[in-house]
Biopython code that builds the backbone (N, CA, C, O; Angstrom):
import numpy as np
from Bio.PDB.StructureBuilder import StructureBuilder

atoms = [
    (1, "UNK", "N", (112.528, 6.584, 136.233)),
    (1, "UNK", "CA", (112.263, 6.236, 134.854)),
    (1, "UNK", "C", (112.090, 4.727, 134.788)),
    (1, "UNK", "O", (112.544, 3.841, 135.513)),
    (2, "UNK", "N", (111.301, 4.681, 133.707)),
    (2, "UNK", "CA", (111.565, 2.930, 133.450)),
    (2, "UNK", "C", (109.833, 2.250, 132.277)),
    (2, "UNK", "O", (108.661, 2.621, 132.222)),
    (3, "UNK", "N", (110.442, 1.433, 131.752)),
    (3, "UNK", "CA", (110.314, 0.764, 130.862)),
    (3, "UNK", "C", (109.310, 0.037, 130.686)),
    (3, "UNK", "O", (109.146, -1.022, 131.293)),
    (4, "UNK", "N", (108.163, 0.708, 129.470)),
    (4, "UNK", "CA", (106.918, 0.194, 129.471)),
    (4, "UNK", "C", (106.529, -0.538, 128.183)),
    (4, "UNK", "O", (107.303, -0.820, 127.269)),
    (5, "UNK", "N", (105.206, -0.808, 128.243)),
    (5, "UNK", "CA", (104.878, -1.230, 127.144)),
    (5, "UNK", "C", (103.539, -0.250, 126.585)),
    (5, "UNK", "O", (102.650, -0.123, 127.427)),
    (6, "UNK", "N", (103.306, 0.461, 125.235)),
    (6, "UNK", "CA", (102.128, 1.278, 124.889)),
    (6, "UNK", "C", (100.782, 0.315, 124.764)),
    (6, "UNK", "O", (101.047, -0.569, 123.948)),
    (7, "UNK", "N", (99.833, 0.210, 125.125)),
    (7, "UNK", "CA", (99.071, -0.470, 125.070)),
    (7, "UNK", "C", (97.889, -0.319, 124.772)),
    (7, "UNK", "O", (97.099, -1.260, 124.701)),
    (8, "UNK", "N", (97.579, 0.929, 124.547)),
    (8, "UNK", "CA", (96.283, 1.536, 123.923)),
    (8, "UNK", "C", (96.217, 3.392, 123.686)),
    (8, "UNK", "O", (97.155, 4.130, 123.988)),
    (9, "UNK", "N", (95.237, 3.745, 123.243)),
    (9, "UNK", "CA", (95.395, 4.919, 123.135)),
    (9, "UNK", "C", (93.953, 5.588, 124.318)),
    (9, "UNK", "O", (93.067, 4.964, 124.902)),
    (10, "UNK", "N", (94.273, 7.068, 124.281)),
    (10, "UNK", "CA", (93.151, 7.912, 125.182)),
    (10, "UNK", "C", (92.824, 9.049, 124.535)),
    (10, "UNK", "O", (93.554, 10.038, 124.597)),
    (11, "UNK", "N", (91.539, 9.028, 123.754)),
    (11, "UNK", "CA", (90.539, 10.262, 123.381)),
    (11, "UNK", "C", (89.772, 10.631, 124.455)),
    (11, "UNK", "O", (89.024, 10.000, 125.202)),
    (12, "UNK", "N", (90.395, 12.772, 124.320)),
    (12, "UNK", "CA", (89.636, 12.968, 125.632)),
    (12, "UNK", "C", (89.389, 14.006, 124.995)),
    (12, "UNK", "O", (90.302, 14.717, 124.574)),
    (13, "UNK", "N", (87.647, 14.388, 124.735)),
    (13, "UNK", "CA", (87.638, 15.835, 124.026)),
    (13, "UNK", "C", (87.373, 16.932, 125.211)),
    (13, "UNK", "O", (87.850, 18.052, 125.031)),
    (14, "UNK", "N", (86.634, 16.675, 126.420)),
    (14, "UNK", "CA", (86.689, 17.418, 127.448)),
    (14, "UNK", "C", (88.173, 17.246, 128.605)),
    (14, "UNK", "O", (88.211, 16.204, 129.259)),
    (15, "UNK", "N", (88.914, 17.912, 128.731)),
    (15, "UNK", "CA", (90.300, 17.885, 129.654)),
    (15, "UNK", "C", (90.673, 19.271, 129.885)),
    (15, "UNK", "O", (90.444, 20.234, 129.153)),
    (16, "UNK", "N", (91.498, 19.231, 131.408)),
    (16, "UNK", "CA", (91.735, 20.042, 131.099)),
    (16, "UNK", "C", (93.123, 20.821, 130.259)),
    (16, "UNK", "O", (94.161, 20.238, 129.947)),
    (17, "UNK", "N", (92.770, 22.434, 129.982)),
    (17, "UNK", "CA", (93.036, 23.164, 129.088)),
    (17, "UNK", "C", (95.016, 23.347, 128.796)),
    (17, "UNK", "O", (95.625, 23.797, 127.826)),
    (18, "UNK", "N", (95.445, 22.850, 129.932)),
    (18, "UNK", "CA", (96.779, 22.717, 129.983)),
    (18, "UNK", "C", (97.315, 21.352, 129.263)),
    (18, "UNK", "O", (98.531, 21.168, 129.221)),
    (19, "UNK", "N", (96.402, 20.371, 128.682)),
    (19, "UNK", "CA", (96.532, 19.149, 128.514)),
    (19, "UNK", "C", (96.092, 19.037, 126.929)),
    (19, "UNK", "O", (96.316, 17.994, 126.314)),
    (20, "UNK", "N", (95.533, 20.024, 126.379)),
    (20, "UNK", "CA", (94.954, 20.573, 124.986)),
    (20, "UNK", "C", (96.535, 19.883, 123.672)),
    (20, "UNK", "O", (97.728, 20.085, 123.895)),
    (21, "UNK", "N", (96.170, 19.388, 122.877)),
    (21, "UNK", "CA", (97.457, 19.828, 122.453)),
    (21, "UNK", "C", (98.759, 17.906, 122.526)),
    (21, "UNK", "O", (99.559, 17.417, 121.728)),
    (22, "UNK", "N", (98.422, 17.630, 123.449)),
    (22, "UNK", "CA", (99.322, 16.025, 124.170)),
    (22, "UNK", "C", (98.554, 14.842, 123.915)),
    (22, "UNK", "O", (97.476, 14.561, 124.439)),
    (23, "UNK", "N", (99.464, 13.882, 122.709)),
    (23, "UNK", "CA", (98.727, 12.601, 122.417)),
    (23, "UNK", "C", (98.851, 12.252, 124.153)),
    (23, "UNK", "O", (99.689, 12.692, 124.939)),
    (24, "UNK", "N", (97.771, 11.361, 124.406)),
    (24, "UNK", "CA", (97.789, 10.618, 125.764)),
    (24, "UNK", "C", (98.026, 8.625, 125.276)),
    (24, "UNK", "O", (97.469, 7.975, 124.391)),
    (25, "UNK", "N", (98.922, 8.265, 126.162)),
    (25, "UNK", "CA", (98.665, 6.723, 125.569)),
    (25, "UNK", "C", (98.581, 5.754, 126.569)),
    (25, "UNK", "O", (99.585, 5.764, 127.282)),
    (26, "UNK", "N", (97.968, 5.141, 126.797)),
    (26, "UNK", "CA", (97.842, 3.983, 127.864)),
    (26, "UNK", "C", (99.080, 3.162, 127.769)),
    (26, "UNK", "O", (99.254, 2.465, 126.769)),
    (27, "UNK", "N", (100.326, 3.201, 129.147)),
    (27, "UNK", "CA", (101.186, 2.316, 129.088)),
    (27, "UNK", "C", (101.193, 1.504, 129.998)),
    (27, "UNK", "O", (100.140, 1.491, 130.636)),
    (28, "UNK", "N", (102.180, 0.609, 130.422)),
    (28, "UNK", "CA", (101.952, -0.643, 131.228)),
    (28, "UNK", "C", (103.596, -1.221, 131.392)),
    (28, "UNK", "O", (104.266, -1.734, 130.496)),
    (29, "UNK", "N", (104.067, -0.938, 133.004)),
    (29, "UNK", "CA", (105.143, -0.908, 133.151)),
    (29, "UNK", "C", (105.909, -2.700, 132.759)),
    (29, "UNK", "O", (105.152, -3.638, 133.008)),
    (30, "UNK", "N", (106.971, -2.966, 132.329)),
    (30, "UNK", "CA", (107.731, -4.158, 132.497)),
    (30, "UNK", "C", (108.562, -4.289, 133.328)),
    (30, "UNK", "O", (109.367, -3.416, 133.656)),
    (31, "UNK", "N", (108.461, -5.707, 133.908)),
    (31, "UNK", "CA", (108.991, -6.179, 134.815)),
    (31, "UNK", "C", (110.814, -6.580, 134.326)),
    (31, "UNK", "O", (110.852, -6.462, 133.101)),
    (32, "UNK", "N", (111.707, -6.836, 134.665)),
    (32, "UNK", "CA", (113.013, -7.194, 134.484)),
    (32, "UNK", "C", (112.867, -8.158, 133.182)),
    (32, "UNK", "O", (113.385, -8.086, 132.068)),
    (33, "UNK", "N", (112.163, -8.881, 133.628)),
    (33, "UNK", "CA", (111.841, -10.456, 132.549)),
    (33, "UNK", "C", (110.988, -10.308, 131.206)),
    (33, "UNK", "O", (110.814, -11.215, 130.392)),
    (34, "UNK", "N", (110.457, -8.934, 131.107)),
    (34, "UNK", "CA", (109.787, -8.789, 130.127)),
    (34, "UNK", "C", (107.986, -8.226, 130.484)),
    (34, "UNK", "O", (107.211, -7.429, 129.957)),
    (35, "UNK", "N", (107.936, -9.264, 131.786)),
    (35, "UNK", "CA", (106.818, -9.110, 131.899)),
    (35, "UNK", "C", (105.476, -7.894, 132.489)),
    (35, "UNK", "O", (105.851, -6.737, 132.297)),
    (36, "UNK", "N", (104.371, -7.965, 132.994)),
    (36, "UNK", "CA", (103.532, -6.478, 132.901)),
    (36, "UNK", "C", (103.695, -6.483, 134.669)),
    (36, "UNK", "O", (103.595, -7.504, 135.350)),
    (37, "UNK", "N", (103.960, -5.133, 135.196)),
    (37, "UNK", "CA", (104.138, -5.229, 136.136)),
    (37, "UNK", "C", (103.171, -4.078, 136.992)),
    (37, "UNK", "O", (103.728, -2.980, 136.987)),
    (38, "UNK", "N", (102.077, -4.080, 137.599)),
    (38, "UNK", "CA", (101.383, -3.071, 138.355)),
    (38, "UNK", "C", (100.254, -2.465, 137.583)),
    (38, "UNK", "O", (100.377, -3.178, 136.587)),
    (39, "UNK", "N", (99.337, -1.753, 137.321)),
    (39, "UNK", "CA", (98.383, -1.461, 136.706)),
    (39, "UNK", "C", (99.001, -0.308, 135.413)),
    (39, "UNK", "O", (99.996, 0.416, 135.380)),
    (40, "UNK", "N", (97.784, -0.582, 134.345)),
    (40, "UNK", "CA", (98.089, 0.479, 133.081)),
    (40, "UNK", "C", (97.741, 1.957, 133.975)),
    (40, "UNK", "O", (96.890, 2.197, 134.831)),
    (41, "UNK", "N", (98.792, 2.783, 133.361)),
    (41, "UNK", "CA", (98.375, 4.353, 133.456)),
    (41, "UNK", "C", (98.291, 5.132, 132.262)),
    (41, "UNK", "O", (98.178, 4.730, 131.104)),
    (42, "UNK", "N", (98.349, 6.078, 132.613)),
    (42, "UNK", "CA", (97.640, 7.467, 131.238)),
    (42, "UNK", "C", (99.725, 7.932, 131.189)),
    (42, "UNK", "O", (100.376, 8.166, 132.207)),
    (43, "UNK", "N", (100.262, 7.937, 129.846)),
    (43, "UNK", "CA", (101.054, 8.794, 130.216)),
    (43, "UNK", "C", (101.108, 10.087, 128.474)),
    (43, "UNK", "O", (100.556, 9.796, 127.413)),
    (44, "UNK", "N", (101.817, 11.241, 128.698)),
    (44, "UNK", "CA", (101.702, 11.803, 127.618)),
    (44, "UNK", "C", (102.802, 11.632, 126.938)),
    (44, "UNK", "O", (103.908, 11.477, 127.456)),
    (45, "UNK", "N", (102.513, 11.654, 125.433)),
    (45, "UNK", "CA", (103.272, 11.195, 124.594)),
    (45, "UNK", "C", (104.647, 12.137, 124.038)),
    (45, "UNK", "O", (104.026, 12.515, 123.045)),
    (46, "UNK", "N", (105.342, 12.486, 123.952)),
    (46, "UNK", "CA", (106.417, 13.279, 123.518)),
    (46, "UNK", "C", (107.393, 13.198, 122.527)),
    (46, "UNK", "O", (108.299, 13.965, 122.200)),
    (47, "UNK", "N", (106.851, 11.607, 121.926)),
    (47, "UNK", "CA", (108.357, 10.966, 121.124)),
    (47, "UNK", "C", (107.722, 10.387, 119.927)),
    (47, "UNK", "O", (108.470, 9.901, 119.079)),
    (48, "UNK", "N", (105.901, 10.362, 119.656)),
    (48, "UNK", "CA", (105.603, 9.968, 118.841)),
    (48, "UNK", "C", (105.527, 8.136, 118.828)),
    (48, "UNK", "O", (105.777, 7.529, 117.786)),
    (49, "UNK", "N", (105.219, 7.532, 119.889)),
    (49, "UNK", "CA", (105.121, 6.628, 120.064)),
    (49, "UNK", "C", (103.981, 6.084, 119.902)),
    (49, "UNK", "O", (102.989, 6.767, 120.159)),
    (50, "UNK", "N", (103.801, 4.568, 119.385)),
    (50, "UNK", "CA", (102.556, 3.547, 118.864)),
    (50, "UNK", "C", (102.567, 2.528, 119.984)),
    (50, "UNK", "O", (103.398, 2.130, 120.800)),
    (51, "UNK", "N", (101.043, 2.214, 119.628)),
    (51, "UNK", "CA", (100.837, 0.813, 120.347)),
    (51, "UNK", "C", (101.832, -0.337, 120.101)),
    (51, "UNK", "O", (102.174, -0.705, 118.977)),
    (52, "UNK", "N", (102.149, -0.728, 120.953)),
    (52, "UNK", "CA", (103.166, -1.989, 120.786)),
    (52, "UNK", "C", (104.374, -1.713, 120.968)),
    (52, "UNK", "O", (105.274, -2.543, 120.844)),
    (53, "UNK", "N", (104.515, -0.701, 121.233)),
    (53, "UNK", "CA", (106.369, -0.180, 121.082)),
    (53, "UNK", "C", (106.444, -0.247, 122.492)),
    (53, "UNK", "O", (105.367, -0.169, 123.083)),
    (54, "UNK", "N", (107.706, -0.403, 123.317)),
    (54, "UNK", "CA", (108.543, -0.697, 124.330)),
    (54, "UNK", "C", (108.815, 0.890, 123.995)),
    (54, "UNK", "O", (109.142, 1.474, 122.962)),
    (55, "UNK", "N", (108.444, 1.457, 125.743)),
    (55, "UNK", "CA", (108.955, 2.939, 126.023)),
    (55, "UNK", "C", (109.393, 3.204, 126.819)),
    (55, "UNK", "O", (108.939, 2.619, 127.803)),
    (56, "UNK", "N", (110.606, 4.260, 127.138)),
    (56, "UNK", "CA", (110.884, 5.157, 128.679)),
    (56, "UNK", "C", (109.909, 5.966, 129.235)),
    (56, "UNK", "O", (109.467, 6.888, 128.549)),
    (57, "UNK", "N", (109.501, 5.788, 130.342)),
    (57, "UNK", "CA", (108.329, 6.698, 131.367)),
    (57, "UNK", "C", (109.191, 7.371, 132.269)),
    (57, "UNK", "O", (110.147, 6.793, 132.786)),
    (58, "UNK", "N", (108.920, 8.520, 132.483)),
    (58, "UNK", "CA", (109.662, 8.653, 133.747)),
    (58, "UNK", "C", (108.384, 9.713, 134.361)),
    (58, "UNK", "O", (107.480, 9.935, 133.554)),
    (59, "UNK", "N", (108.263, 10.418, 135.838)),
    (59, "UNK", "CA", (106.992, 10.505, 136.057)),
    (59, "UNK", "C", (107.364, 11.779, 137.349)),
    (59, "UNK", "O", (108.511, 12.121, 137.638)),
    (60, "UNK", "N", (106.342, 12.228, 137.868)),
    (60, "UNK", "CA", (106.522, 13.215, 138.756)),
    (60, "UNK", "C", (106.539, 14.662, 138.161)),
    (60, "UNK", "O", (105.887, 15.082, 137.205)),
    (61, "UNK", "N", (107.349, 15.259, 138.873)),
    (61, "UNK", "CA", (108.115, 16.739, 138.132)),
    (61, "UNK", "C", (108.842, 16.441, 137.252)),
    (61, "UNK", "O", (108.725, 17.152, 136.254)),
    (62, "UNK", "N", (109.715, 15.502, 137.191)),
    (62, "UNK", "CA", (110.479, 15.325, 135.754)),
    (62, "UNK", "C", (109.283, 15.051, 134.465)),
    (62, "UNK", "O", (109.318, 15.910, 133.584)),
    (63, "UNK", "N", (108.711, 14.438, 134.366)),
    (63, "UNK", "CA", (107.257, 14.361, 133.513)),
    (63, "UNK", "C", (106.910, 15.256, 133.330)),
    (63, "UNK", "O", (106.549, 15.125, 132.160)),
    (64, "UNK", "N", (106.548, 16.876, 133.779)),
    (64, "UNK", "CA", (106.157, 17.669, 133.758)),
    (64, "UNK", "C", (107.383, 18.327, 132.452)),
    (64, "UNK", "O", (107.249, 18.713, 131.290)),
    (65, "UNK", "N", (108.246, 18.224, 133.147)),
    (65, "UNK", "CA", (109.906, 19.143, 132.964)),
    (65, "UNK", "C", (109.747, 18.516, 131.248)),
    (65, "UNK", "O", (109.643, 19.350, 130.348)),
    (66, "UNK", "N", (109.740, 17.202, 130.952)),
    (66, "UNK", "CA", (110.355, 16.425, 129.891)),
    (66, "UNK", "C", (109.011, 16.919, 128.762)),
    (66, "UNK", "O", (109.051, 16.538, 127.592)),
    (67, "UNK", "N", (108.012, 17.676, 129.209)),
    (67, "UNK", "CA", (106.990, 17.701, 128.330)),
    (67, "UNK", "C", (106.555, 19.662, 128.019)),
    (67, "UNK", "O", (105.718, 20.353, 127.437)),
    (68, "UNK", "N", (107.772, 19.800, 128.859)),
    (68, "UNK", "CA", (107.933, 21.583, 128.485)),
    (68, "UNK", "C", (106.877, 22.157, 129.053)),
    (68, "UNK", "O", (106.534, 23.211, 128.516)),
    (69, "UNK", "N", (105.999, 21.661, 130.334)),
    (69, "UNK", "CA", (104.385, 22.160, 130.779)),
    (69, "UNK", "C", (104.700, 22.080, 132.411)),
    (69, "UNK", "O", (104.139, 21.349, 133.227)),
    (70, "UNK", "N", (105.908, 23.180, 132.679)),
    (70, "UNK", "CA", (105.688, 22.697, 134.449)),
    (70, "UNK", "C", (104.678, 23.196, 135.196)),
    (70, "UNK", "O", (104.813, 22.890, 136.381)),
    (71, "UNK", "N", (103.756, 23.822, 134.974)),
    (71, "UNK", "CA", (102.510, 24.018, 135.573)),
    (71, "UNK", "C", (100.921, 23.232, 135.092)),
    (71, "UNK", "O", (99.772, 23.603, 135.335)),
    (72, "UNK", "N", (101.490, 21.869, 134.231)),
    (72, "UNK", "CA", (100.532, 20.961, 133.564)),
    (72, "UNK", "C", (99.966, 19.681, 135.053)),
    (72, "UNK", "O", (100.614, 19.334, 136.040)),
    (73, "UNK", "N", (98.998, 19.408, 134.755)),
    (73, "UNK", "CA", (98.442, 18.016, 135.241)),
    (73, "UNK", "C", (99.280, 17.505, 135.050)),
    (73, "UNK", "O", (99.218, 17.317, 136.265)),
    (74, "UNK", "N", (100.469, 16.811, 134.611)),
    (74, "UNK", "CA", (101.014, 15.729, 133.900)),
    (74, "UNK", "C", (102.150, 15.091, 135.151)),
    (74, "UNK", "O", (102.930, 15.644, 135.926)),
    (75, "UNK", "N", (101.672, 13.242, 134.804)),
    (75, "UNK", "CA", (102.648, 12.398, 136.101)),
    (75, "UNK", "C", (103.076, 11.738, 135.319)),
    (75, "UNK", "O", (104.012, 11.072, 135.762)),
    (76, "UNK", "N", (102.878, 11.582, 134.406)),
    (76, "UNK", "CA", (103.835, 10.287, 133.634)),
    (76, "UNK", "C", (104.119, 11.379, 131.899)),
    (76, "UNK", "O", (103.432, 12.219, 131.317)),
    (77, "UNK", "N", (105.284, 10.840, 131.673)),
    (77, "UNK", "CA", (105.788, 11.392, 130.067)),
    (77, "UNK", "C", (106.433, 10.230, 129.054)),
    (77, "UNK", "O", (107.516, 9.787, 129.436)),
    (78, "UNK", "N", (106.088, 9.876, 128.251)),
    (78, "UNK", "CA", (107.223, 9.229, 127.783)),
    (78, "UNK", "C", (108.174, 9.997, 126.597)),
    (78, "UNK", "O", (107.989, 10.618, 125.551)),
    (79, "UNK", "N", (109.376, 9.525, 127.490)),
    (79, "UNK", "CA", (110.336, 10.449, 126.307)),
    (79, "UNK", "C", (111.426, 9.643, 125.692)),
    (79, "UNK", "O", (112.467, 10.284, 125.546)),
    (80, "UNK", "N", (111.460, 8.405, 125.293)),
    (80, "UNK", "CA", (112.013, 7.606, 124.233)),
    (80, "UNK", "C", (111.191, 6.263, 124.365)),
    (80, "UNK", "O", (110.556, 5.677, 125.241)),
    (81, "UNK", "N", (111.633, 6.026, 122.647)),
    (81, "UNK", "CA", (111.278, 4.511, 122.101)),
    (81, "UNK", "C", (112.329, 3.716, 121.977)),
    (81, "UNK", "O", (113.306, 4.021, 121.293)),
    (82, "UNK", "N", (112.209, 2.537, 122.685)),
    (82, "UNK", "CA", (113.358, 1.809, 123.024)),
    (82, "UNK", "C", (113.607, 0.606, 121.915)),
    (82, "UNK", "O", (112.855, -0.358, 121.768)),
    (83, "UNK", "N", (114.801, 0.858, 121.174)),
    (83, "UNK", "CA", (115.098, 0.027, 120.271)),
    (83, "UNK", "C", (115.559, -1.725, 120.545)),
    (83, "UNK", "O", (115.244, -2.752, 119.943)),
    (84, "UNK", "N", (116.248, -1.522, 121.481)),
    (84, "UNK", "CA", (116.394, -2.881, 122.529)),
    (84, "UNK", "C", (117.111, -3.184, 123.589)),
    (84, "UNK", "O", (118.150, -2.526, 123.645)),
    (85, "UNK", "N", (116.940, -3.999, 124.530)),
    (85, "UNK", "CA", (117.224, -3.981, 125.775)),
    (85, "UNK", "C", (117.912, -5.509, 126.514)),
    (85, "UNK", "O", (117.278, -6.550, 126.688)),
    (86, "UNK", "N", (118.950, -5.335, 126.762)),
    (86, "UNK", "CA", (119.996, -6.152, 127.272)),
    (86, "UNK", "C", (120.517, -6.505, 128.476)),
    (86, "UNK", "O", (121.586, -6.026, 128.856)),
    (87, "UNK", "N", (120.012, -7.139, 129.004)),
    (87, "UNK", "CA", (120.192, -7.271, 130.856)),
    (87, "UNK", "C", (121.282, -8.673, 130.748)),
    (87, "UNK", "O", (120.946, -9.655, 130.086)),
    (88, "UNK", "N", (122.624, -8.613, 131.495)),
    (88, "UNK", "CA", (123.303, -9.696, 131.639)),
    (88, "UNK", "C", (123.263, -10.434, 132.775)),
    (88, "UNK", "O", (122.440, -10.125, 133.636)),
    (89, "UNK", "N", (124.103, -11.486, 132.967)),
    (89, "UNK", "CA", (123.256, -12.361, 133.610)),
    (89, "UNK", "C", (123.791, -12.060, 134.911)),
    (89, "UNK", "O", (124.859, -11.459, 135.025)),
    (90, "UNK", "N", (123.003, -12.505, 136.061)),
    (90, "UNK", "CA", (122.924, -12.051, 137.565)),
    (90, "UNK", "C", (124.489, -12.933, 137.918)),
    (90, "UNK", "O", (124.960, -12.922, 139.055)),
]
sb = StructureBuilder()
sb.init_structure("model")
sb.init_model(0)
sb.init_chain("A")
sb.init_seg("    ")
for serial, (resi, resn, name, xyz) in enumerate(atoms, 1):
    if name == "N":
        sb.init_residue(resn, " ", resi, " ")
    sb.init_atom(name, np.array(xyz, "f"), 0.0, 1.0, " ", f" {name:<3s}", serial, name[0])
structure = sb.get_structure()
């Protein structure tokens, strides 16, 4: 799991048929410091999340599991919106 940023949205009217049904949203992982870390991916939405909001991803079979579709396409899920985040000091 871990901690992104929403960064755009994905209209897909051809997909496939297991995927019918799932906002898709372009997220973009954060680094410790805040910052963007590794390339944007596709993940599906589950929590009702907007552009700009700070989210939990978590990805694989759990992604699948967290989106009630274990026989779906699906590698990334997000399943909370993160209200705020507190790292103390090293």
């Amino acid at each position: 799991m871990f901690l992104a940023k929403v960064r755009g949205t994905v209209v897909s009217t051809s997909k496939d048929e297991r995927l019918v049904g799932f906002k898709l949203l372009v997220v973009e992982r954060l680094g410790i410091d805040g910052g963007y870390v590794g390339l944007p991916q596709v993940a599906v939405d589950t929590v009702g999340a907007g552009v700009g909001e700070t989210v939990l991803v978590t990805g694989g079979s759990s992604a699948r599991f967290a989106a009630a579709r274990t026989d779906s396409p699906i590698d990334s899920t997000i399943v909370g919106i993160v209200d705020t985040v507190e790292i103390g000091p090293e």
